[in-house]
PAMARTOR-302086 format. One record per residue: residue in three letters; chain; z negated, x negated, y negated of N, C-alpha, C, O in turn. Coordinates in steps of 0.2 Angstrom, whole numbers, plus 5000, padded with zeros to 4 digits. Layout:
BEGIN
{ala; A; {Z; X; Y}; {Z; X; Y}; {Z; X; Y}; {Z; X; Y}}
...
//
This chain:
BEGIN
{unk; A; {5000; 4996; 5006}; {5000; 5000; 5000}; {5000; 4996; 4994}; {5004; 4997; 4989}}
{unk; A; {4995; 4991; 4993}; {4997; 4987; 4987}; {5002; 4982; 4986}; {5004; 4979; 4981}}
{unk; A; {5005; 4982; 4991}; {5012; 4977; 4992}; {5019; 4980; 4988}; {5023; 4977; 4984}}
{unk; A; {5018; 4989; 4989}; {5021; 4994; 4987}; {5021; 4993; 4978}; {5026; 4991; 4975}}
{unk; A; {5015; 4995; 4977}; {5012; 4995; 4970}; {5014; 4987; 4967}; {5018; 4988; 4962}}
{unk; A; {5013; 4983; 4969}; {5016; 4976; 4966}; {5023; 4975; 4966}; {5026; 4971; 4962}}
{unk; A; {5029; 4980; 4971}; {5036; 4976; 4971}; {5037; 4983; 4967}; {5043; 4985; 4969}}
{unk; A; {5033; 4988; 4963}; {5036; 4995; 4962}; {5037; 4991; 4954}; {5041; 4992; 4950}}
{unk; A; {5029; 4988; 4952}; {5031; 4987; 4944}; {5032; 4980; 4945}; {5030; 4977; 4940}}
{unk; A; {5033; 4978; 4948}; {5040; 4971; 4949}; {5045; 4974; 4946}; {5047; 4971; 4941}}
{unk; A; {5048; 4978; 4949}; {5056; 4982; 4949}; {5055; 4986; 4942}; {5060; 4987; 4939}}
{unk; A; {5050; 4987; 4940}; {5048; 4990; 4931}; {5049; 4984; 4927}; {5052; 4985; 4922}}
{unk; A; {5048; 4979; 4928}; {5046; 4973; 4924}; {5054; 4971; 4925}; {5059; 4971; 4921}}
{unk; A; {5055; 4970; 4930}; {5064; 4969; 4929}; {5068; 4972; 4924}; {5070; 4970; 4919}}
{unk; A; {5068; 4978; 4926}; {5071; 4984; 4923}; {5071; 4985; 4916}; {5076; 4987; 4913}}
{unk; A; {5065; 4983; 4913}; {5064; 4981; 4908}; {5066; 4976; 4905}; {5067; 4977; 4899}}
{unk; A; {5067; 4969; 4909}; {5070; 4965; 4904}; {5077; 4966; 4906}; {5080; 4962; 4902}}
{unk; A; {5080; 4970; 4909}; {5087; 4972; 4909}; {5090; 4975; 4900}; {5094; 4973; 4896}}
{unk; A; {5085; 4979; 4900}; {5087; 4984; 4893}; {5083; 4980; 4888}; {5085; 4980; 4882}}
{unk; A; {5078; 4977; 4889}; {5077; 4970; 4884}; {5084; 4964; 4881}; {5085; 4963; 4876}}
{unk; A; {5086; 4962; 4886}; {5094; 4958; 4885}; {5098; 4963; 4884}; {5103; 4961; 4880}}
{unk; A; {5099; 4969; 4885}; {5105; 4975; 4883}; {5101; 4974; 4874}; {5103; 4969; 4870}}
{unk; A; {5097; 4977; 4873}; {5096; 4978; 4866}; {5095; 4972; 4863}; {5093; 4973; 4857}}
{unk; A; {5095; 4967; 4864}; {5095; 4960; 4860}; {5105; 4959; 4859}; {5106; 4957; 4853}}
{unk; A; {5108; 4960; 4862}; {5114; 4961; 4860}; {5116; 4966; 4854}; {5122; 4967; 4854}}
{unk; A; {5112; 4968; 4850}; {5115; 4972; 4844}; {5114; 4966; 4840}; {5119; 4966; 4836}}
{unk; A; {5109; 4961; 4838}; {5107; 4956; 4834}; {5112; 4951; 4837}; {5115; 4947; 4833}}
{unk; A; {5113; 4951; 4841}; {5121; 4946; 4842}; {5125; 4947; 4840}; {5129; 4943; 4837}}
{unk; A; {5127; 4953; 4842}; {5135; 4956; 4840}; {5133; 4955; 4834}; {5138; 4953; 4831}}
{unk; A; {5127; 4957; 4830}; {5130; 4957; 4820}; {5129; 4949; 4819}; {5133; 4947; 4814}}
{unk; A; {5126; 4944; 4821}; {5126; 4939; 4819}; {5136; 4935; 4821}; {5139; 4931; 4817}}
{unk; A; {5138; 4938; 4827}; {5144; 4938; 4829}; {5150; 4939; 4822}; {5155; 4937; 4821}}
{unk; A; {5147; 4942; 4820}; {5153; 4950; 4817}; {5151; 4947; 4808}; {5154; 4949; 4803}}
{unk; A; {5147; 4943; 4808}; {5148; 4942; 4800}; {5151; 4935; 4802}; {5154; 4932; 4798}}
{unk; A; {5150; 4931; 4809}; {5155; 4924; 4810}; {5162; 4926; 4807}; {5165; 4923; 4803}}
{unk; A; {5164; 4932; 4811}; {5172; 4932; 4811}; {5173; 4935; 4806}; {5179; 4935; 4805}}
{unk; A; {5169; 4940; 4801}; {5171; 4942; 4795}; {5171; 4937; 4791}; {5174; 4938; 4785}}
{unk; A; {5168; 4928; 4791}; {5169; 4924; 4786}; {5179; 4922; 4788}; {5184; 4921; 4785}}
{unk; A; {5178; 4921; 4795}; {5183; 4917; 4799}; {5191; 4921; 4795}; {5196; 4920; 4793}}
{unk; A; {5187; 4928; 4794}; {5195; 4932; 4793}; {5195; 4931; 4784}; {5200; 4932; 4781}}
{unk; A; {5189; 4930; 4781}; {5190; 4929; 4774}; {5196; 4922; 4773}; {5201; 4922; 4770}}
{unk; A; {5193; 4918; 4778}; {5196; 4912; 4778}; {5203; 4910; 4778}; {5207; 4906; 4776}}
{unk; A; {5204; 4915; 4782}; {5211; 4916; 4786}; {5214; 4921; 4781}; {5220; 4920; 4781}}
{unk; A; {5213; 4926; 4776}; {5216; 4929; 4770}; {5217; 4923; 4764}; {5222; 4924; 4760}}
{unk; A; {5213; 4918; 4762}; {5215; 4914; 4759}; {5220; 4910; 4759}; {5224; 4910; 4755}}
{unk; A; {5221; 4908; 4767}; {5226; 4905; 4768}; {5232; 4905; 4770}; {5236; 4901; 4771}}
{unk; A; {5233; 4914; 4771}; {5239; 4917; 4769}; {5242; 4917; 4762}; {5248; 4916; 4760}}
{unk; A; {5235; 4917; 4758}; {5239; 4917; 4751}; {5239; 4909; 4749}; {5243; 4908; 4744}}
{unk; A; {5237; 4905; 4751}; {5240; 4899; 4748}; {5242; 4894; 4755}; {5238; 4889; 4757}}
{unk; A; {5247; 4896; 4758}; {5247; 4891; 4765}; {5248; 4883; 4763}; {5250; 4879; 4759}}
{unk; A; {5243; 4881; 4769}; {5243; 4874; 4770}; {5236; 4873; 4764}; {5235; 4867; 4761}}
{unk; A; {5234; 4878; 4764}; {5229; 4876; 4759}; {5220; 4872; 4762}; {5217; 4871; 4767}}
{unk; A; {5218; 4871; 4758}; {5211; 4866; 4761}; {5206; 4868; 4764}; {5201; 4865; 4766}}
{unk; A; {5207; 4878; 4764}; {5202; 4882; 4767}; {5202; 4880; 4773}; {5197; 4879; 4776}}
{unk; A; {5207; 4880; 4778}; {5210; 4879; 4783}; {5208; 4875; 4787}; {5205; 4877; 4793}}
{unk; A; {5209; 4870; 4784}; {5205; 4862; 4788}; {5203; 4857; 4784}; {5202; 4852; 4787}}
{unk; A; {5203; 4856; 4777}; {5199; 4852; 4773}; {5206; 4848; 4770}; {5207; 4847; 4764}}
{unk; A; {5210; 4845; 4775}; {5214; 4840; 4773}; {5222; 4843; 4768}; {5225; 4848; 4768}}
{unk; A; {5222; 4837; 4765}; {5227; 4838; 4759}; {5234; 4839; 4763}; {5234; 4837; 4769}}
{unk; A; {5239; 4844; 4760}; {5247; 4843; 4764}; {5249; 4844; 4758}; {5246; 4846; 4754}}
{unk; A; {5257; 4841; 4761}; {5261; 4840; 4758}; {5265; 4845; 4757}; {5266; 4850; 4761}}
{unk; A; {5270; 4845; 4749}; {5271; 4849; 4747}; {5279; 4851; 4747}; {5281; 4853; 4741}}
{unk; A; {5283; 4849; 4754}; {5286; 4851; 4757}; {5285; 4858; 4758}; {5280; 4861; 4759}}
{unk; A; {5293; 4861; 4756}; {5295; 4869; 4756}; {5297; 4872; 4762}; {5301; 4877; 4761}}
{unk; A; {5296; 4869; 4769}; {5299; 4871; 4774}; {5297; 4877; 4776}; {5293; 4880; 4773}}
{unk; A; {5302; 4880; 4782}; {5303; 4886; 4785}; {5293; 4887; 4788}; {5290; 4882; 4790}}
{unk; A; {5289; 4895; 4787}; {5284; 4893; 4786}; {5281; 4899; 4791}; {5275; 4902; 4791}}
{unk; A; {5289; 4901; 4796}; {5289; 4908; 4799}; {5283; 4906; 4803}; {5278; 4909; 4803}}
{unk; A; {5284; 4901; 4806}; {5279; 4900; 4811}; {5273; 4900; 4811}; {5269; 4902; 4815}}
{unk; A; {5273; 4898; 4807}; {5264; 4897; 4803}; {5262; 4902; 4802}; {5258; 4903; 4806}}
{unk; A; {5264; 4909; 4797}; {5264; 4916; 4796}; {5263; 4920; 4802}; {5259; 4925; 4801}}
{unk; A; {5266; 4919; 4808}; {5265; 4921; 4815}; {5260; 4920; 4816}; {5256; 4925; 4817}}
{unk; A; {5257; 4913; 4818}; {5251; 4912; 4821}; {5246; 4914; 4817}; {5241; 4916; 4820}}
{unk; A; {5245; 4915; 4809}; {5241; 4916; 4806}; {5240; 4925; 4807}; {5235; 4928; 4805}}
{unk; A; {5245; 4928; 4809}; {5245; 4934; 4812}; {5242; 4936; 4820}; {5238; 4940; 4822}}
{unk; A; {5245; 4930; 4823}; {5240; 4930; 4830}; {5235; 4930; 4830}; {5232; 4934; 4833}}
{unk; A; {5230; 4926; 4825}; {5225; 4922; 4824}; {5219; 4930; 4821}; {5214; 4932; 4822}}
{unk; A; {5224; 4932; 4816}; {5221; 4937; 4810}; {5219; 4943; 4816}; {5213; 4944; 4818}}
{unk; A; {5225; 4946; 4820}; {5223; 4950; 4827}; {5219; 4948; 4831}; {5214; 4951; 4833}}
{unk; A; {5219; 4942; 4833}; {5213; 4942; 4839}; {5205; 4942; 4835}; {5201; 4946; 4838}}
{unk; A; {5203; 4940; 4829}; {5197; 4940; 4826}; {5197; 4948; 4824}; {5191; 4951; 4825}}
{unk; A; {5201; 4951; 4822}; {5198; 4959; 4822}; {5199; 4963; 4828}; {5199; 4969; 4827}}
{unk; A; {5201; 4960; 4834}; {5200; 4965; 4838}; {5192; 4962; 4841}; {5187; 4966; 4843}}
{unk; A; {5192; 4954; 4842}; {5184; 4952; 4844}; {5180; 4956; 4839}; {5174; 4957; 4842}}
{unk; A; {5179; 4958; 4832}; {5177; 4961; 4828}; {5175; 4969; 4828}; {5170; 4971; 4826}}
{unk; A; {5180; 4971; 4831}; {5180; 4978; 4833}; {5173; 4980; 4840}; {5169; 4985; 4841}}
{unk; A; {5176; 4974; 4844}; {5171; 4974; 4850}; {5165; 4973; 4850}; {5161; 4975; 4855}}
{unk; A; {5161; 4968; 4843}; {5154; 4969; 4840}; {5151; 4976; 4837}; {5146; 4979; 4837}}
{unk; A; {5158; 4978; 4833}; {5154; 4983; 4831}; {5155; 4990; 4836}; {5151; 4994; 4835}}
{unk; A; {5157; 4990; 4840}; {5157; 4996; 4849}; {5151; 4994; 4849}; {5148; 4999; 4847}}
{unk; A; {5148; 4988; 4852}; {5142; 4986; 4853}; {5137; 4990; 4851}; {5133; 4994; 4854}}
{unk; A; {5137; 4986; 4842}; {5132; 4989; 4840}; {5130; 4996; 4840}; {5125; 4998; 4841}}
{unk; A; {5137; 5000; 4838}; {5136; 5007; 4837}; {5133; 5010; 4846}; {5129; 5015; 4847}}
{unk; A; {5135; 5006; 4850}; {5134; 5010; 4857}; {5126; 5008; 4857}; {5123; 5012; 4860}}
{unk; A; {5122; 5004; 4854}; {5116; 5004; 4855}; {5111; 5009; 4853}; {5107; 5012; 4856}}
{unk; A; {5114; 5008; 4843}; {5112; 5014; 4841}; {5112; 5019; 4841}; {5108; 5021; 4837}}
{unk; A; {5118; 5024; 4845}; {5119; 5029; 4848}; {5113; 5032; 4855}; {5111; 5038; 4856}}
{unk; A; {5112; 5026; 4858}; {5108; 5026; 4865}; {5099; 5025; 4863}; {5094; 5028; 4866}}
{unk; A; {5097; 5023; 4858}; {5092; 5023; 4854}; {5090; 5029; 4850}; {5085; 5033; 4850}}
{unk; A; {5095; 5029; 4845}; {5095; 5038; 4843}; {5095; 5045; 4847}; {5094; 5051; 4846}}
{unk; A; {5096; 5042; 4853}; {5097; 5050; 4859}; {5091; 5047; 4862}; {5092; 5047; 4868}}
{unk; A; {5085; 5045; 4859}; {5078; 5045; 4864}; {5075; 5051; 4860}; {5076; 5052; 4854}}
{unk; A; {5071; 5053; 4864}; {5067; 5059; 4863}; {5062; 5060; 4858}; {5061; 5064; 4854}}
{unk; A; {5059; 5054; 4860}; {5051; 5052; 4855}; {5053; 5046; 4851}; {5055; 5041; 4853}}
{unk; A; {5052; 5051; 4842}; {5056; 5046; 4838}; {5052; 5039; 4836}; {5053; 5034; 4834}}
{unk; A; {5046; 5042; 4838}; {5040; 5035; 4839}; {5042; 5029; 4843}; {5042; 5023; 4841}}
{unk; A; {5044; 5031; 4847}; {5048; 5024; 4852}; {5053; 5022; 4851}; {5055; 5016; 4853}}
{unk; A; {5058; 5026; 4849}; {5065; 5026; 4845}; {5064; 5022; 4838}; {5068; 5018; 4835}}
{unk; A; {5058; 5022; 4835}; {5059; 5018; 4830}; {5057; 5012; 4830}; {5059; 5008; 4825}}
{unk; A; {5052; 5011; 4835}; {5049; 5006; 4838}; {5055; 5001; 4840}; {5055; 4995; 4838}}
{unk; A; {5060; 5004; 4844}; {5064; 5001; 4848}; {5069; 4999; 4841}; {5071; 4993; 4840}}
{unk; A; {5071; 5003; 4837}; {5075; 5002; 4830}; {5072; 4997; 4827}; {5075; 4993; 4823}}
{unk; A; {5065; 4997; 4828}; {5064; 4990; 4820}; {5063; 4984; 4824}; {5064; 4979; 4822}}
{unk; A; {5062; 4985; 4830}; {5062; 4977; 4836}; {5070; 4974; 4837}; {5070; 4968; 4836}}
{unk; A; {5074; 4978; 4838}; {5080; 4973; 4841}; {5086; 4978; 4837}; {5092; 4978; 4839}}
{unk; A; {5084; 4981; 4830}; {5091; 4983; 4826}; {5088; 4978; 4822}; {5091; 4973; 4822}}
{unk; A; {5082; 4978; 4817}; {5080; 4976; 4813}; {5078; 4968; 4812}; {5078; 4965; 4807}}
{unk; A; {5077; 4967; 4819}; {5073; 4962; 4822}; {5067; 4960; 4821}; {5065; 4954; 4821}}
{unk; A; {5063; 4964; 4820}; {5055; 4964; 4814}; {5051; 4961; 4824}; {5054; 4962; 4830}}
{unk; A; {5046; 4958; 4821}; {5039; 4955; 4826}; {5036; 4960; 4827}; {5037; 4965; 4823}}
{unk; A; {5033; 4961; 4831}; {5027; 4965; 4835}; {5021; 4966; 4828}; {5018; 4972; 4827}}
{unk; A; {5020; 4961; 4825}; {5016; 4960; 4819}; {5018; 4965; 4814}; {5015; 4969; 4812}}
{unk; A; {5026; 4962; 4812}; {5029; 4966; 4807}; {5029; 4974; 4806}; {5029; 4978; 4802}}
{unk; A; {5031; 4975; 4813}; {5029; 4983; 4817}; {5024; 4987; 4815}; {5024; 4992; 4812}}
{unk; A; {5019; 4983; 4818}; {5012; 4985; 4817}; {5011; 4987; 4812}; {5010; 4993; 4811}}
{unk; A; {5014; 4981; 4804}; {5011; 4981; 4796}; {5014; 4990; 4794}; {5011; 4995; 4792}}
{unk; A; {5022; 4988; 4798}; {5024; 4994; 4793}; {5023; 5003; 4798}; {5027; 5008; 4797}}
{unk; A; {5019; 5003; 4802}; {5018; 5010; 4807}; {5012; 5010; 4803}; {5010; 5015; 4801}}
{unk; A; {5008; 5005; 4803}; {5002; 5008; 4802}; {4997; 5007; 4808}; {4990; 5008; 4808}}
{unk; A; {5001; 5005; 4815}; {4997; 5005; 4821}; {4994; 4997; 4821}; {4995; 4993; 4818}}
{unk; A; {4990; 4998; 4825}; {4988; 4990; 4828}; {4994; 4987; 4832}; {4999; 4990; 4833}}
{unk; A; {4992; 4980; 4834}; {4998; 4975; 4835}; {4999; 4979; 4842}; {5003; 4983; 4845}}
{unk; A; {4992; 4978; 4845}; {4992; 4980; 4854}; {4995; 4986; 4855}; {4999; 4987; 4860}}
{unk; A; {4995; 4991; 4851}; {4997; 4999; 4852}; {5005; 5000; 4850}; {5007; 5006; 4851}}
{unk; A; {5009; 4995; 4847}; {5013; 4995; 4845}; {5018; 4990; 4852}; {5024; 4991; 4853}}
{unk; A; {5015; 4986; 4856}; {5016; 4983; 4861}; {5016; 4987; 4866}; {5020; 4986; 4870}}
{unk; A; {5012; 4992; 4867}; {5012; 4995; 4872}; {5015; 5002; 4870}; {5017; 5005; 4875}}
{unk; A; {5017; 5004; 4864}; {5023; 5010; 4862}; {5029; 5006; 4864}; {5034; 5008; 4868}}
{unk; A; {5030; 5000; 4863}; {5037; 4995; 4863}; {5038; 4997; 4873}; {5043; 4999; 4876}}
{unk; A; {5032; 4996; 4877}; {5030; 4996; 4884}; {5036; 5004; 4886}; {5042; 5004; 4888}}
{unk; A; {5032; 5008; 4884}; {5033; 5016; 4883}; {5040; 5017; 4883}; {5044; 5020; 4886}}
{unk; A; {5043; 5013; 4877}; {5050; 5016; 4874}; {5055; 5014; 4880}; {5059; 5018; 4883}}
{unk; A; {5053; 5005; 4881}; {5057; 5002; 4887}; {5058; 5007; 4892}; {5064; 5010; 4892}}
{unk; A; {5052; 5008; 4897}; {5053; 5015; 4901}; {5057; 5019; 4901}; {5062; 5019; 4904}}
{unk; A; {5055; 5024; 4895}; {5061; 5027; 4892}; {5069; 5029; 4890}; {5073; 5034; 4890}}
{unk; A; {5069; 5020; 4889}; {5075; 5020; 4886}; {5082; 5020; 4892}; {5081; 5016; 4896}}
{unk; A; {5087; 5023; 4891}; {5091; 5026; 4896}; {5099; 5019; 4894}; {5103; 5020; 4890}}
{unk; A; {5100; 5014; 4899}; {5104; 5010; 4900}; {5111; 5014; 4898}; {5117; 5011; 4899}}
//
């Protein structure tokens, strides 16, 4: 019987750090997603001034050659960054859709200000009004809860 009881919240504690790494992936994807919105500002610059220094730092020359090619790939380039950009933001919205559809908005916000927000267990506590411990153990609760 207690073998049962130990491999039952073994499989809780897994489970939970399952959806622990699922909901840490909203603070990835936006850390993601403002990379590739500099990467795409970059890359609009250097549409408007090709072969410019945004690019790669170094000087060229001021050779008027044919520049279709370049234009292309800065096209290939511009496409693959906003569609990797599109699939941060699926992310994130798929999290906070799957956190917004929890029942108890106390654990839903708990779960919003930990892994949308990124706030400490501490920072939780300051702005709930709860103790650190009761806020760890609502974060407990929510885990539970929250639906993969």
């Amino acid at each position: 019987m207690e073998q049962g009881v130990i491999r039952m919240e073994q499989a809780v504690r897994e489970e939970n750090n399952r959806k622990k790494e699922y909901l840490r992936k909203y603070l990835e994807a936006k850390r993601m997603q403002e990379v590739l919105e500099r990467e795409i500002d970059v890359l609009r610059l250097d549409r408007m001034i090709p072969g410019s220094p945004a690019q790669d730092g170094m000087p060229h020359g001021s050779g008027g050659g044919d520049l279709s090619g370049y234009a292309a790939r800065l096209d290939e380039l511009d496409r693959s960054l906003h569609a990797q950009l599109e699939r941060k933001l699926q992310i994130r919205e798929e999290i906070t859709e799957k956190i917004d559809a929890m029942s108890d908005e106390t654990e839903g916000l708990i779960l919003r200000m930990k892994y949308i927000h990124g706030l400490s267990f501490g920072k939780i506590a300051e702005k709930t009004g709860y103790s650190r411990r009761h806020t760890i153990r609502l974060h407990g609760q929510a885990l539970e809860n929250f639906e993969l």
